[in-house]
C-alpha positions as CSV (number, residue, x, y, z in Angstrom):
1,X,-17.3,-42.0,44.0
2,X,-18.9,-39.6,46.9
3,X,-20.4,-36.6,47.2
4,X,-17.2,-35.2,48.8
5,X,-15.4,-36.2,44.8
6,X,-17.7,-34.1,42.3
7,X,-15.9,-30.1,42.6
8,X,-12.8,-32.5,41.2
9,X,-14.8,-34.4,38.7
10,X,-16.1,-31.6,38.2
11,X,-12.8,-29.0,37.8
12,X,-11.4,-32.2,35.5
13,X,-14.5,-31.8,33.5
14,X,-13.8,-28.3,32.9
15,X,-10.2,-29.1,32.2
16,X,-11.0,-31.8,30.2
17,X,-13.2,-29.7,28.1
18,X,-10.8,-26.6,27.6
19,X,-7.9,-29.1,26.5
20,X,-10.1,-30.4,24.0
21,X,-11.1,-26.9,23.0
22,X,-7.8,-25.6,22.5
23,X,-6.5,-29.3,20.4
24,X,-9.4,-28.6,18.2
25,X,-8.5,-24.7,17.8
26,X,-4.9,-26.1,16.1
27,X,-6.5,-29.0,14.1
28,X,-8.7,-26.6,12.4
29,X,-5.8,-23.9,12.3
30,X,-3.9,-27.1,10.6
31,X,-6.8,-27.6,8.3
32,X,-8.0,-30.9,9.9
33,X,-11.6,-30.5,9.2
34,X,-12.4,-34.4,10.7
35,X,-10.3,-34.1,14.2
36,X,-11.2,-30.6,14.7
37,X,-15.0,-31.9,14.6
38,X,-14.3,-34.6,16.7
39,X,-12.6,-32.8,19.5
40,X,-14.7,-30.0,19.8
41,X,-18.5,-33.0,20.0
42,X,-15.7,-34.5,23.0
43,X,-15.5,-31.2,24.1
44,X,-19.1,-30.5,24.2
45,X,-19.7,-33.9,25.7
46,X,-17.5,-33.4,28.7
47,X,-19.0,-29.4,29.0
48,X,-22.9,-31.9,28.8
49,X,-21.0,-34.0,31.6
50,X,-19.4,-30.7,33.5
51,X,-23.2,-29.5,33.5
52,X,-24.9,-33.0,35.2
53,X,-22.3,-33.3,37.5
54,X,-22.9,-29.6,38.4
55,X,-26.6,-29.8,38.6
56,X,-26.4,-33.4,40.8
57,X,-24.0,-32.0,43.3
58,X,-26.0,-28.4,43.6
59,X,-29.2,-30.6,44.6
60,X,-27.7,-32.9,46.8
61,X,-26.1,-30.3,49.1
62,X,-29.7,-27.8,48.6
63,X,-31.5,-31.7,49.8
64,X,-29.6,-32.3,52.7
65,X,-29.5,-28.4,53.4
66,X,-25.8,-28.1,53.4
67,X,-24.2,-24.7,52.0
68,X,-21.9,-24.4,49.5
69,X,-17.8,-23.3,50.4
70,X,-17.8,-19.7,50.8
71,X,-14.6,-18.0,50.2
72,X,-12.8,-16.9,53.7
73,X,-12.1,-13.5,54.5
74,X,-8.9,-12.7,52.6
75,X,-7.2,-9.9,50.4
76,X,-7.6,-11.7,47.5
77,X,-11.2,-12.8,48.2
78,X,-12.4,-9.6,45.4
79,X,-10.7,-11.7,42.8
80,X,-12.2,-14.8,43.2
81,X,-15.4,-13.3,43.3
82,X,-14.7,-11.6,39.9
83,X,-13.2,-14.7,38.3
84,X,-16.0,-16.0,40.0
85,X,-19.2,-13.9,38.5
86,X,-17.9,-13.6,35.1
87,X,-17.6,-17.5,34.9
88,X,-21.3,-17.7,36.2
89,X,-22.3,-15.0,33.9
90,X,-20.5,-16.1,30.5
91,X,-21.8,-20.0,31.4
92,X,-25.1,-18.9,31.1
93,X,-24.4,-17.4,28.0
94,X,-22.6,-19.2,25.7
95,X,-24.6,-21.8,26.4
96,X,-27.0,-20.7,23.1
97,X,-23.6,-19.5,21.6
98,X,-22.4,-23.4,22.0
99,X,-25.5,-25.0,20.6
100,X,-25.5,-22.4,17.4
101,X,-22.1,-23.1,16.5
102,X,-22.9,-27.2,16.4
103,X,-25.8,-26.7,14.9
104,X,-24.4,-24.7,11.8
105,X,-21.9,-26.9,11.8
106,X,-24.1,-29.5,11.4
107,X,-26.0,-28.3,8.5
108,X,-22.4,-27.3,6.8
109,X,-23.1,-23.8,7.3
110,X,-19.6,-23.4,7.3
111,X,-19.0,-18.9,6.9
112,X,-21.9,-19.0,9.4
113,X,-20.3,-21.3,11.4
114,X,-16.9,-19.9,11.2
115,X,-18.8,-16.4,12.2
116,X,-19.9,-17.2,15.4
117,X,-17.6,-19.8,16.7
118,X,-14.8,-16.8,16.6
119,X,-17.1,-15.5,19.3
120,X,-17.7,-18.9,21.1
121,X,-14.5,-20.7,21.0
122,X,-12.7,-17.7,23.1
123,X,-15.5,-17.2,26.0
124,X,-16.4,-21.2,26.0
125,X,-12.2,-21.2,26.8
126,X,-12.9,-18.7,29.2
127,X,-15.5,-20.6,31.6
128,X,-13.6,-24.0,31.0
129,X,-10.3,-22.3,32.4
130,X,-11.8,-20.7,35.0
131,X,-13.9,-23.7,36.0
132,X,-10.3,-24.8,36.8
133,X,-9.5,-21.7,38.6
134,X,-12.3,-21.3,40.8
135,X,-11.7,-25.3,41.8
136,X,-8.5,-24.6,42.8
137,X,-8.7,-21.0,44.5
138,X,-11.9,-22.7,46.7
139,X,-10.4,-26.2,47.5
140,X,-6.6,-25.8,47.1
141,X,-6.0,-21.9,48.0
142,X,-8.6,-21.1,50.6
143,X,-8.1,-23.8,53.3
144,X,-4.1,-22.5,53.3
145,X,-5.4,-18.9,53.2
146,X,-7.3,-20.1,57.0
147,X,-4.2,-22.2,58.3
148,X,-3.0,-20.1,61.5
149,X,-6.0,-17.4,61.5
């Protein structure tokens, strides 16, 4: 692996962990209690994972004093930025919202539990999704969007 691989490790993280959000949404909708649990700790481990592999890349390019993609010029530039800055916003959050859930969980706080994970299952789908999204707009979409300008 190089430098040049972690915004795909990285997007697959993300997709990785929304997959095994959304399998552990219909276990638990199917009553089962033991493979919801599991997927949503996989889940958390690849959004623990996501977050290394984040934080590793962000300081090797701020080390060797290389800038991060920008967007290019481009109509639809205003909605990547959106997608964007409510990704960056809502990671930040329901990063407390994550470790509540477990942790009720945990202690078989189960109405608590079921209380707040209503709230954190939908926005921690949110960021995983557009984890994805903001992958592929940046590396996939952009570099056609500058082909011929």
């Amino acid at each position: 692996m190089t430098f040049h691989d972690f915004p795909i490790v990285n997007a697959s993280l993300n997709g990785a962990s929304g997959a095994l959000l959304l399998a552990g949404y219909v276990c638990i909708r199917r009553c089962r209690i033991r493979a919801h649990a599991t997927l949503m700790i996989s889940a958390f481990a690849t959004s623990i994972a996501f977050l290394a592999c984040y934080v590793a890349y962000h300081s090797i390019l701020l080390r060797q004093g290389i800038t991060v993609t920008r967007f290019p010029e481009h109509p639809v530039r205003p909605v990547y930025y959106a997608i964007l800055i409510s990704h960056t916003i809502l990671a930040v959050v329901i990063v407390p919202l994550i470790l509540t859930t477990l942790w009720r969980a945990y202690h078989r706080q189960w109405s608590r539990h079921r209380a707040i994970a209503r709230i954190t299952f939908p926005l921690w789908l949110y960021v995983s999704i557009t984890g994805v999204i903001i992958y592929w707009m940046l590396y996939i979409l952009a570099p056609r969007l500058t082909v011929g300008r």
